[in-house]
C-alpha positions in Angstrom: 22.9 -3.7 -13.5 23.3 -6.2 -10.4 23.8 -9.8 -10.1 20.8 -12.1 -10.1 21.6 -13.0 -6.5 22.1 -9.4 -5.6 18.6 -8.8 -7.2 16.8 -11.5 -5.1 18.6 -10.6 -1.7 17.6 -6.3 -1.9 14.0 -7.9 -3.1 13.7 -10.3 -0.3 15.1 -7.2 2.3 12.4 -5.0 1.0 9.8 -7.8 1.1 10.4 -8.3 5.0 10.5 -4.6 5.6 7.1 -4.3 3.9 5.7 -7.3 5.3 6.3 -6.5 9.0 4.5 -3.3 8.6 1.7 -5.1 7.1 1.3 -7.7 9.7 2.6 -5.6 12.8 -0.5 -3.3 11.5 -3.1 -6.1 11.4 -3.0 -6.5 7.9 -2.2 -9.7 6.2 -0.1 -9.5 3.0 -1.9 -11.2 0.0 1.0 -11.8 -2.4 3.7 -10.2 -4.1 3.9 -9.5 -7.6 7.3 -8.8 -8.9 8.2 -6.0 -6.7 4.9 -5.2 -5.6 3.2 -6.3 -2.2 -1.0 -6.7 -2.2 -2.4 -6.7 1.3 -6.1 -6.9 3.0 -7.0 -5.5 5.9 -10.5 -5.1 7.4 -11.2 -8.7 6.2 -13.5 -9.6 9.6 -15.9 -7.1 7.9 -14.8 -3.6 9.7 -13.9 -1.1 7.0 -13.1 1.5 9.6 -10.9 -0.6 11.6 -9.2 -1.8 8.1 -9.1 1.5 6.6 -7.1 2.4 9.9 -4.7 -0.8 9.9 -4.0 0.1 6.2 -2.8 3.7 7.0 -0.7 2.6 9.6 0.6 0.0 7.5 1.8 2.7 4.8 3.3 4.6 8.0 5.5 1.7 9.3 6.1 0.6 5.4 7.4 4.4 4.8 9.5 4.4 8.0 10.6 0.6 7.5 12.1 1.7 3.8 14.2 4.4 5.3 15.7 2.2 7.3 16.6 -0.2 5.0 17.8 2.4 2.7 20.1 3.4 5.3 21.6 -0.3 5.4 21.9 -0.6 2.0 23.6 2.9 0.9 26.7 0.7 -0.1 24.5 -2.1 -2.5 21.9 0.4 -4.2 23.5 3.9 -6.8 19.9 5.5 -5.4 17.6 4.9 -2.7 14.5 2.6 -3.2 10.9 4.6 -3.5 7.9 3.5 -2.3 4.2 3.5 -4.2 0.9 2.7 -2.0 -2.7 3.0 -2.9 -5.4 2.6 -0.2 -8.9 2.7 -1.8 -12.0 1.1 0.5 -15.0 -0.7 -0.9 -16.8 -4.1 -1.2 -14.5 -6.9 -2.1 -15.2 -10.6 -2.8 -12.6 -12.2 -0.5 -12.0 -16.3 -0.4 -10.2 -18.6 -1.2 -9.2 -18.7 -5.2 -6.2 -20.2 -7.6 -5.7 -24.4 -8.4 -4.0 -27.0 -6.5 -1.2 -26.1 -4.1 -1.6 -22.8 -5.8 -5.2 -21.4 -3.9 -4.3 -18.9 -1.8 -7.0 -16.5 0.5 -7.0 -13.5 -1.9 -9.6 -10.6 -2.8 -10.9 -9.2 -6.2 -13.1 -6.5 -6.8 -13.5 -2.8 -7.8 -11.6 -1.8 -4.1 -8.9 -3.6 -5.7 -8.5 -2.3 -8.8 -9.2 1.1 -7.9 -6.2 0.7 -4.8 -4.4 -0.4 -7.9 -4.9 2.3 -10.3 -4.3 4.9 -6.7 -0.6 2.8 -6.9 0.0 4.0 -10.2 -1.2 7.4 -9.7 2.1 8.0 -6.9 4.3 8.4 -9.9 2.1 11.3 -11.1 1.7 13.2 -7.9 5.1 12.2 -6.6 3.8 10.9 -3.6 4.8 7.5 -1.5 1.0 7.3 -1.0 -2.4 8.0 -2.8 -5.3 7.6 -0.4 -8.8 7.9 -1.4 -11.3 10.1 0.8 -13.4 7.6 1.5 -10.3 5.7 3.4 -10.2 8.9 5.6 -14.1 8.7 6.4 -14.1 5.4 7.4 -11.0 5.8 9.8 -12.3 8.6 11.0 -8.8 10.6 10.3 -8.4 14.0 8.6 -6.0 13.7 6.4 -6.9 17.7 5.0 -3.3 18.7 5.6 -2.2 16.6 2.3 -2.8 17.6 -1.1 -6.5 16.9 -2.8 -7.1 16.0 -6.2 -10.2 15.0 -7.6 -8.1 11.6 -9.7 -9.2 9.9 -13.3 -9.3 6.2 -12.5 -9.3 4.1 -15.2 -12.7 1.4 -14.9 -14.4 3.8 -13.1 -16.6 7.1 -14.4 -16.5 10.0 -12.8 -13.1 11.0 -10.5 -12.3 10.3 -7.0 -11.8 12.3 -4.5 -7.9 11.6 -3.2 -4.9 12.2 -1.4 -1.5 12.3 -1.9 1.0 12.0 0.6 4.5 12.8 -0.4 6.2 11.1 2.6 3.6 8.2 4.3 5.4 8.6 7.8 3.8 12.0 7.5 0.4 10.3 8.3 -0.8 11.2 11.9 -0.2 8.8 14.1 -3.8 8.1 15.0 -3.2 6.0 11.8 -0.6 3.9 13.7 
């Protein structure tokens, strides 16, 4: 029910607010797809050091959004909400995509599976779903949030997760 214009300028708000928690975490944000951010972290081949720069990340993003909620009470009828899956696994990263179009990017099951997390924060009503295995390979005990053992669709079995209502509520050992 906005303008175009007034779409694009809340958009591009909400993409800087996101992307400085990315990067400010030592993440690296991949692309953005419609409203959606995809970022990589752990790239240089840590998964502990990325599984911590991705929690972090969702900590800034979470308190980032409520700041730019509070600057744009006049332009928005309801606050913007936040969805973030963390998942950790193998990924093939490189270069991919044609002409001025190739872009450093990652595909994978660690993807897809952070993906599918995403979509699971509408059902648990959480800003973030993390897997357990993100909390092993930080090293942080994330026990204090809800567990759920998660369907993921492309994947038998469940996953172990958990779902974080408020991603500023992460410890700050994730920061």
């Amino acid at each position: 029910q906005k303008l175009p214009y007034d779409v694009v300028f809340v958009l591009n708000r909400y993409f800087d607010a996101m992307g400085r928690a990315i990067e400010e975490s030592g993440g690296r944000v991949d692309k953005f797809i419609g409203d959606g951010v995809m970022a990589l972290f752990g790239t240089a081949g840590d998964p502990g050091e990325g599984a911590r720069q991705a929690l972090g990340a969702a900590r800034r993003m979470s308190f980032n959004l409520a700041e730019l909620n509070a600057t744009l009470t006049h332009d928005l009828d309801r606050p913007l909400r936040l969805g973030i899956g963390i998942h950790v696994g193998p990924a093939i990263v490189g270069e991919m995509g044609y002409g001025r179009a190739v872009s450093l990017t990652a595909i994978g099951d660690a993807v897809n599976t952070a993906s599918r997390l995403e979509s699971l924060t509408k059902d648990f009503a959480a800003e973030l779903v993390v897997s357990d295995a993100v909390a092993r390979a930080a090293g942080i005990d994330l026990s204090a949030f809800p567990g759920h053992d998660a369907t993921v669709r492309g994947r038998d079995g469940t996953l172990a997760v958990r779902a974080v209502a408020r991603a500023g509520d992460l410890p700050e050992a994730a920061a």
